[in-house]
N, C-alpha and C positions, 0 to 999 in steps of 0.2 A: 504494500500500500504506500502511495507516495506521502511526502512528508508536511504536504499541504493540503490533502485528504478532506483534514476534520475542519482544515480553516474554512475549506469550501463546501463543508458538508449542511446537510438543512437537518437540526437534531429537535427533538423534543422543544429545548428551549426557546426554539425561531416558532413554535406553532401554539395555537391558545389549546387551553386546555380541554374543557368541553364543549358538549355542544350548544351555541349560542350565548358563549362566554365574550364574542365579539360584540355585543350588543353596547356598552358604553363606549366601542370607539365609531360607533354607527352614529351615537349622540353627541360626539361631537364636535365642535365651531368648525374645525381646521378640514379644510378640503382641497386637495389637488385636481382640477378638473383639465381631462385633455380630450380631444377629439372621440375620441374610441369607449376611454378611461375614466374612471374613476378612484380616488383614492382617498378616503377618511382616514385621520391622521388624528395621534392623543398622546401623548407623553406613554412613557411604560414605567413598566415596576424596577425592571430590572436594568441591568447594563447592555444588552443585547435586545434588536429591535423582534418584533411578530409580525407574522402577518396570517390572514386571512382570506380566502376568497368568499365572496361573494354571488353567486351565479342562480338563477331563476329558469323554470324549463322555460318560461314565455320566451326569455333572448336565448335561449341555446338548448335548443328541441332536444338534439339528440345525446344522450346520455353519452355515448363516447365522443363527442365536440364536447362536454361539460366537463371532462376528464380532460381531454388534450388541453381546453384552455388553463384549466389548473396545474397541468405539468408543466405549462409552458410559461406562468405566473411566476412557479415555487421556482423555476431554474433561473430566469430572470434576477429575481429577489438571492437568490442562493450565491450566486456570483458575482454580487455590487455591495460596494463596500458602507451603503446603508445598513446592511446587517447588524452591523455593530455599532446603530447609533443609537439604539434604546427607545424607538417608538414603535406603539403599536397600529401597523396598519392593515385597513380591508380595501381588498380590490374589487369595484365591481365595473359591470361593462354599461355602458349610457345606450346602448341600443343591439339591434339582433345582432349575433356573430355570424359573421360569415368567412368560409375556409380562406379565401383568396388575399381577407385584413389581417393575417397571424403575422407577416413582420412588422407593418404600420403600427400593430396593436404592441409588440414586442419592444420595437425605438421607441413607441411614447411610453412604455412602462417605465423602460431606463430613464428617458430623460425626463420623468416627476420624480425617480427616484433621487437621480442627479439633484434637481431642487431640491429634494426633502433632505439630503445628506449635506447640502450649502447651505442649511439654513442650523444657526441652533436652536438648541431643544426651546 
C-alpha cells in the first residue's frame, strides 16, 4: 500500500454518522451555489471536514446514476485538500442529472471546493 494511501483515503471520519445526521448542515446560512451544484456548508466538530450527498429519485431516476453521482462526489471530495479543513458539507444537484454533465458537474465540484478551502472557517 502506498504511503499516501490513508492521506487520500475517504474513512469513517470524512462521512456523518447516521442517517439524516446531515440535517443541521441542511439549516444552515452558508451556501455555495454553482451551475449544476449545490453545497450547504457549517463549521464541524472536528479537525477534519464531512460530507454528505444529497440526491432525490425526482433528479436522478435511476438508482445506478444515484450511485455513480455519489462515487463521483466522494472521489472529488477525497482528493482536494478541503478534506482537512473541518467543515461539514452536503452536496446536492439544482436540477435532473444527466450522463453527458458528469465533468461540468465534476470542475464545478472542485472549484466550490476551491472556495470553501480559501475561505476561513
Amino acid at each position: 500500500m502506498p504511503r499516501n494511501a490513508r492521506k487520500e483515503g475517504y474513512s469513517r471520519r470524512h462521512r456523518f454518522a447516521a442517517r439524516g445526521s446531515f440535517g443541521p448542515v441542511l439549516h444552515a446560512k452558508r451556501k455555495l451555489r454553482g451551475r449544476l451544484t449545490l453545497i450547504h456548508v457549517a463549521p464541524g466538530p472536528l479537525a477534519v471536514s464531512r460530507l454528505g450527498v444529497a440526491l432525490t429519485r425526482r433528479l436522478v431516476r435511476s438508482s445506478v446514476d444515484r450511485n455513480f453521482v455519489k462515487r463521483t462526489l466522494r472521489e472529488a471530495f477525497r482528493r482536494h485538500p478541503v478534506k482537512q479543513s473541518g467543515f461539514d458539507c452536503v452536496v446536492m444537484l439544482r436540477g435532473r442529472f444527466e450522463r453527458d454533465q458528469v465533468e461540468a458537474m465534476v470542475a464545478e465540484i472542485r472549484g466550490l471546493f476551491d472556495q470553501l478551502h480559501g475561505t476561513p472557517e
